[in-house]
Structure formats: structure tokens, C-alpha cells
C-alpha positions in Angstrom: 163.1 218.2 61.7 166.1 216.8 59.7 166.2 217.3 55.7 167.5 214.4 53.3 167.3 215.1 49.7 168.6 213.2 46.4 171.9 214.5 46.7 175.2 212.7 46.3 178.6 213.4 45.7 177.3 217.4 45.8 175.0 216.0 43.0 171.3 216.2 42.8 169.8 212.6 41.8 166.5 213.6 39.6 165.9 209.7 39.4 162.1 209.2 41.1 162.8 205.4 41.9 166.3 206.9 43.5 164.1 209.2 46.1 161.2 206.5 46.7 164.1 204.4 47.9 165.6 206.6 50.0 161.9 207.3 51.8 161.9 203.7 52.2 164.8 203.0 53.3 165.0 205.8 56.1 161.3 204.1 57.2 163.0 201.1 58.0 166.5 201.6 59.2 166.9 205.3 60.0 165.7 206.0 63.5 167.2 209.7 63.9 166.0 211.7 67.0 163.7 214.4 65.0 161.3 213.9 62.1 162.7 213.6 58.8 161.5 215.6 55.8 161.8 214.5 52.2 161.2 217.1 49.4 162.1 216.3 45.8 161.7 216.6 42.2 162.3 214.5 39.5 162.7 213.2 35.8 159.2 211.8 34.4 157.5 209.0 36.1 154.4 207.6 36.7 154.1 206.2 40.2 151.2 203.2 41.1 149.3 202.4 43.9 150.7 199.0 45.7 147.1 197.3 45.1 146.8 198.3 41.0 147.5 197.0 37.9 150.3 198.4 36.5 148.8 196.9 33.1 145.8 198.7 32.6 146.5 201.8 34.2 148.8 203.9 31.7 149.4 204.2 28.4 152.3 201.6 27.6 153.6 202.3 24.3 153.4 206.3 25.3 155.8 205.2 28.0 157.9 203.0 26.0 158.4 205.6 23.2 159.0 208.3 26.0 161.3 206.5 28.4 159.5 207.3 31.5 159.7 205.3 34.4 157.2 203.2 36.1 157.6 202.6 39.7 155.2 201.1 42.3 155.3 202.8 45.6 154.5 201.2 49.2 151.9 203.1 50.1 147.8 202.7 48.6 146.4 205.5 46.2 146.2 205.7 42.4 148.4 206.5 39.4 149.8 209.3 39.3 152.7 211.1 36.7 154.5 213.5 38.2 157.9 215.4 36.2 160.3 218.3 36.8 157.4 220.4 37.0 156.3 218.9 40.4 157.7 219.3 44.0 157.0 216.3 45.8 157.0 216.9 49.8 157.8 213.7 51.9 158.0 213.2 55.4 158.4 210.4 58.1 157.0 212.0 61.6 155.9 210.6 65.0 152.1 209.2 65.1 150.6 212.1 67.7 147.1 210.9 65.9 148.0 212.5 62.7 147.7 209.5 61.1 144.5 209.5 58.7 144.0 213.1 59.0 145.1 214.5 55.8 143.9 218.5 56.8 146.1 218.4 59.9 149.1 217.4 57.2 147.8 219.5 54.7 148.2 222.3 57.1 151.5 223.5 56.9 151.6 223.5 53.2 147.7 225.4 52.7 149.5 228.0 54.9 152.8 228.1 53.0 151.0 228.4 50.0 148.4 230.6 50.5 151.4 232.9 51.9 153.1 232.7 48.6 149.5 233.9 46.7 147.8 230.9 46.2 145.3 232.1 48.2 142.3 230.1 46.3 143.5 226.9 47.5 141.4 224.6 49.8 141.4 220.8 50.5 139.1 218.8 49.2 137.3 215.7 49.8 139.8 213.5 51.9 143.5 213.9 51.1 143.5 216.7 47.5 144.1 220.3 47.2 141.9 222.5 44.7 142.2 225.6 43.4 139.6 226.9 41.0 138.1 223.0 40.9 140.8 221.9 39.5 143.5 219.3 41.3 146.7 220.0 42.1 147.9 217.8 44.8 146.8 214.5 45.9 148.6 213.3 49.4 149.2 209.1 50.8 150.0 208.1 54.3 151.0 205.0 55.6 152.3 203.8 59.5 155.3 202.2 60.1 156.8 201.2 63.6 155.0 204.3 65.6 155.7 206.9 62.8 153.7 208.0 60.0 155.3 207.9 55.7 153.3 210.0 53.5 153.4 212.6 51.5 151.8 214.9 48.7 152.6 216.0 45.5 153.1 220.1 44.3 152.2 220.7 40.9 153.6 224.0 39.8 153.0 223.2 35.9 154.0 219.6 35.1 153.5 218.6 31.6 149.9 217.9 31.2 149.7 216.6 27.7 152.3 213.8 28.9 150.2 213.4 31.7 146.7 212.9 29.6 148.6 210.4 27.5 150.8 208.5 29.8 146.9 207.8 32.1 145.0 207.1 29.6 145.0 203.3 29.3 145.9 202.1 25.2 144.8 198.8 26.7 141.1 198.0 26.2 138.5 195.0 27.7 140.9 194.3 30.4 138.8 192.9 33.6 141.1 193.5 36.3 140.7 193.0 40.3 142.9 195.9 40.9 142.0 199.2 42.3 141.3 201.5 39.6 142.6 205.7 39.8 140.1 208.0 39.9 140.7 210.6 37.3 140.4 214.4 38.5 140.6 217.7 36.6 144.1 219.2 36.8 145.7 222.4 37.6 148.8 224.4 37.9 149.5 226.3 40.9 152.1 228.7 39.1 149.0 231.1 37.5 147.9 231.4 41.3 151.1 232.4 43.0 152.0 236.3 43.8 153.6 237.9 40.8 157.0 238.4 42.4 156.7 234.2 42.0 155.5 233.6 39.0 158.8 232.9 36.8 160.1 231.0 39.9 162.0 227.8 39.0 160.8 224.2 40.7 164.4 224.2 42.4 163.8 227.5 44.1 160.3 226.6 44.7 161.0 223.6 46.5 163.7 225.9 48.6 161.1 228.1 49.6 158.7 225.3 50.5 161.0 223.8 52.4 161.9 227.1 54.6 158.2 227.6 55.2 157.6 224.0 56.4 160.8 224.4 58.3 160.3 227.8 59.6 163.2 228.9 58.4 164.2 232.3 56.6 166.9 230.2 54.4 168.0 226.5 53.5 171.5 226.7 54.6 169.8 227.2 58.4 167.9 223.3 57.6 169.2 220.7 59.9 170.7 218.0 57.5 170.7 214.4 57.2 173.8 213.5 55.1 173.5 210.0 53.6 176.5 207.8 54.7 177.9 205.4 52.1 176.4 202.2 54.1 173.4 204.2 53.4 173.8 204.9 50.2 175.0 201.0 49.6 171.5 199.9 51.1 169.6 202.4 48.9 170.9 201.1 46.1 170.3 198.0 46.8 166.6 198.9 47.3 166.9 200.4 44.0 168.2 197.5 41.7 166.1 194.9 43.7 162.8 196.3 44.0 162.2 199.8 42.7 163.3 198.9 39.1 162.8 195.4 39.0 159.8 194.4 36.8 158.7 191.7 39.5 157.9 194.7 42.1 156.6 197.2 39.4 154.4 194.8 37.2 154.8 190.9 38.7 152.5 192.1 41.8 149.5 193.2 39.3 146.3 191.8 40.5 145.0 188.7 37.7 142.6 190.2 35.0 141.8 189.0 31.9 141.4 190.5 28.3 141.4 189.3 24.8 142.0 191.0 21.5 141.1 190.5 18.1 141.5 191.4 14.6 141.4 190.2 11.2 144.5 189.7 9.1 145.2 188.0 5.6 144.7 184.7 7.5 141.2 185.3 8.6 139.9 186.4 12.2 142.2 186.2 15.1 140.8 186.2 18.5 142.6 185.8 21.6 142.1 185.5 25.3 144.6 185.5 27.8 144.2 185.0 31.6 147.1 187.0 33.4 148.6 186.4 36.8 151.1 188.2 38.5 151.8 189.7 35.1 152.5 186.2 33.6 150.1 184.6 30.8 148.5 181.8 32.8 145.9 180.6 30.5 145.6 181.5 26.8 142.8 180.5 24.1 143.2 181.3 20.7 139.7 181.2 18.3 139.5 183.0 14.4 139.0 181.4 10.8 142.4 180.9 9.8 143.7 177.4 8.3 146.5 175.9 10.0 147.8 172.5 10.5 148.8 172.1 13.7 147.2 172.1 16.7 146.4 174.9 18.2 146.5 173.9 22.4 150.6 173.8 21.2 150.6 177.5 20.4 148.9 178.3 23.7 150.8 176.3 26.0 153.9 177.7 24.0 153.1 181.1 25.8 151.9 180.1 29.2 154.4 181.9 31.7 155.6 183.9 30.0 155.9 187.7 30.9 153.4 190.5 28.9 156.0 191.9 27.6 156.8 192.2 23.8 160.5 191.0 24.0 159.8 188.0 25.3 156.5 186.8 23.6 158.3 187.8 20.2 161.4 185.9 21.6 159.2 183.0 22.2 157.0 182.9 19.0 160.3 184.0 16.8 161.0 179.9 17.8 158.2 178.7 16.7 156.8 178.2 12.6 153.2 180.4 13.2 152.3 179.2 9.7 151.9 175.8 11.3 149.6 177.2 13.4 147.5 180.0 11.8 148.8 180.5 8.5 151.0 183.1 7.4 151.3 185.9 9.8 154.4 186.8 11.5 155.4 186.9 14.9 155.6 190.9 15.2 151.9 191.0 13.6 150.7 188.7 16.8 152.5 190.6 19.3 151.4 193.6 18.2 147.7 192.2 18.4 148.2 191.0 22.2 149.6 194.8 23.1 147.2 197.1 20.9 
């Protein structure tokens, strides 16, 4: 089995939407003669399902005010965060009827770990790990061309209160068609491991995860993949043009629908937007304020436009609200729409 990791230039790449491209990329275009093996960790990120709603399933200002990236991955699932604190195991491997049978990939890694003292730990339901009830791996598969893309996450002690706030919606009354996460109970596997592992660092951890999966006694024995730079050139590409572009990560949201209202100086403010593709296709606007002009003018003002803040504010910034509802400013209705 060949080993690819984030490195380049003798530098590890802690970028998550860096290493989902890479996995992707080799899916398509790297047809090696062994299975390929992926293991990573990363910076913050929170990583969707390709069937959910990036909208209403974190917690947007939290991720905003935190920097952490949102990417949507290929492959079905929920939300999930994952940071520095998680090894992230990969792998692109020959359909022998593995596919869909999350204890036979499980395997390896139950072993490895129960090997390192983790000896608690059992799969549950269809594709998690538990130890002590509590969740701490979750694993997706997909098929591509005869081979089999999945993977599952390691969570040796991620930061849980920036998980519990970056998953817990700040977006209310939202009726979306999306697939919603299920939320679980989770763990840390570093209270469960031997005590020679306890202090063990997630770079080392990884390391030794990757020799037990390898069945090797050290790394430098792996069989490597190194990247070439037409490889590199490709997964950049895949980078800039999907894996960070907000048309991938939040254009293909399933429609929903959601209002918000609030009272300001100008009376009640109530409005409902319909939501397509992550662009405001229909907008009604209700309340008790006092304004001139008509109303439908406002609304149509916003249709197509993107949910986010800069460019609703750029948008209304043109426009003289006290025509329309009286004096409120454009910041005050934004922040409305987004609360």
C-alpha cells in the first residue's frame, strides 16, 4: 500500500481543503499499482455532507470570528469539525466487497488501537467507534471506478468546546430539504490509550497509526507516493475551484426557507426569504413601520443575491431604507437576516 501525505517542498500542509483535494484528485487520475493510504491532520475545519445545508448546520458567526474553514466533501454523512487534535485516516483500495461494510474497514484500526490500550473500544451501529458510550470516530465510503474512497476520523482530544459551538446552528426556523447530522456524545481516545502513550503528540500518533495499518515497525520502511508538480498543479486547481469556492461549499445547499423578525425603533420587522442554491430567490417583507415607498422594490432589490453579509450590506448600502421602512440602517437589517 503506497502513503501520500500533505507534504510539499519537505513541508507539511495542515490546510484540510489542501488534503480533501489531494484524496480527490488521486480518486480520479492516480491509478498506482497498490492501494493508496491517506492519513492527515489539520488546522480547524468543519467538513459537510455533499447532500446538507451548509446554512443551517454550524454555527456561522462562531466560524466567522474563528477563521475556521468550511469545506464540503464528496462523499454523504454529516457535519463534522475535526482540528489538530484529530488524525484523519484515508484510503483509496480495490472493491473485494468491502464496500458498505464499515466493520471489515474498521478492522485494522479496532486492532491497532486496542494494541495501543484502548482496549474499550467497539463499533457501533453502522460506521462509529465507541468507547465508554461516547463517539470517537465516525467513518464515509464512497466507489469510484472499481475502488472504494472512505475514510474515518481519530479523535485523540480535539477541541470540544469549538466543536459544541461551531455545530450548534445560531440559525433558527430554517425548513430545509437537506440531510440533517445526527448529533452523538463525544469522546477522547487519549484517557484510554496505555500510559507509555498518554502524552503522545497527534504527529507521532498518526506515525504510529500509520505503521500498524502498514505493518510496519517504522515510517521510513512506508512505500511513498511523492506528488509530482503536474500533480501538485492539478491539486491546486481542485483547491481554488472547488474546495474553497463558495459555489461548491454553500451554492449546492438544498432550498429551505426561514424568516426572522424583530422590533426596532421603526416598529415590527418581519421577513421571509426563500433560498436556493444559497441565493435569496423570493423575499417578503411584513412589520408596522411607515415608509413611503413600496415595499415589492426592497424585495426584488435582494433577489439573487448571495446569504452572505457583504453582499446584502453592499446591496442595501445603495439603496435609501428610510424610503422603505423608516429609519433603520443597513447593518441593523443584515444583522436581522443572519441572527
Amino acid at each position: 500500500m503506497y502513503l501520500i501525505e500533505p507534504i510539499r517542498d519537505g513541508k507539511y500542509l495542515k490546510d484540510g481543503a489542501v488534503a480533501l483535494a489531494i484524496q480527490v484528485y488521486a480518486k480520479e487520475y492516480l491509478f498506482l499499482d497498490d492501494d493508496i493510504l491517506f492519513p492527515y491532520y489539520c488546522d480547524p475545519k468543519v467538513e459537510i455532507g455533499k447532500f446538507q445545508n451548509a446554512m443551517v448546520e454550524v454555527n456561522h458567526d462562531y466560524l466567522e470570528k474563528h477563521q475556521i474553514l468550511l469545506v464540503r466533501r464528496d462523499t454523504g454523512g454529516g457535519a463534522v469539525y475535526v482540528d489538530s487534535g484529530a488524525v484523519n485516516i484515508c484510503y483509496l483500495i480495490q472493491d473485494t466487497g468491502i464496500f458498505g461494510d464499515f466493520k471489515r474497514a474498521y478492522a485494522p484500526a479496532i486492532k491497532a488501537l486496542h494494541e495501543l490500550g484502548a482496549t474499550g473500544l467497539v463499533q457501533s451501529g453502522r460506521n462509529d467507534l465507541l468507547i465508554d458510550g461516547k463517539k470517537v470516530s465516525g467513518a464515509a465510503q464512497t466507489i469510484s471506478q472499481g475502488r472504494v474512497y472512505g475514510g474515518y476520523s481519530l479523535l485523540l482530544d480535539v477541541d470540544y468546546a469549538s466543536m459544541e459551538a461551531v455545530l450548534t446552528p445560531n440559525r433558527k426556523k430554517i425548513e430545509s430539504k437537506g440531510i440533517r447530522s445526527v448529533r452523538s456524545r463525544v469522546g477522547s481516545l487519549r484517557h484510554y490509550l496505555a500510559p507509555s502513550y498518554q502524552g503522545i503528540s497527534v504527529e507521532d500518533f498518526k506515525n504510529l497509526m500509520v505503521c500498524k495499518l502498514l505493518g510496519i515497525a517504522d515510517l521510513s520502511q512506508a512505500k511513498r507516493y511523492q506528488l509530482s508538480q503536474n500533480d501538485w498543479q492539478a491539486i491546486d486547481q481542485l483547491v481554488a475551484k472547488k474546495y474553497k469556492n463558495w459555489e461548491w461549499n454553500y451554492g449546492r445547499s438544498p432550498q429551505y426557507s426561514y424568516h426572522r423578525d424583530g422590533r426596532f425603533a421603526i416598529g415590527t420587522l418581519d421577513v421571509h426569504l426563500d433560498v436556493v442554491n444559497s441565493r435569496i430567490a423570493a423575499c417578503r417583507i411584513y412589520g408596522d413601520f411607515f415608509g413611503q415607498g413600496d415595499i415589492i422594490d426592497l424585495e426584488q432589490a435582494l433577489i439573487g443575491l448571495r446569504m452572505e453579509k457583504e453582499d446584502l450590506l453592499q446591496a442595501l448600502n445603495q439603496l435609501d431604507l428610510s424610503t422603505y421602512l423608516g429609519k433603520i440602517s443597513a447593518q441593523e437589517f443584515v444583522d436581522l437576516i443572519f441572527s
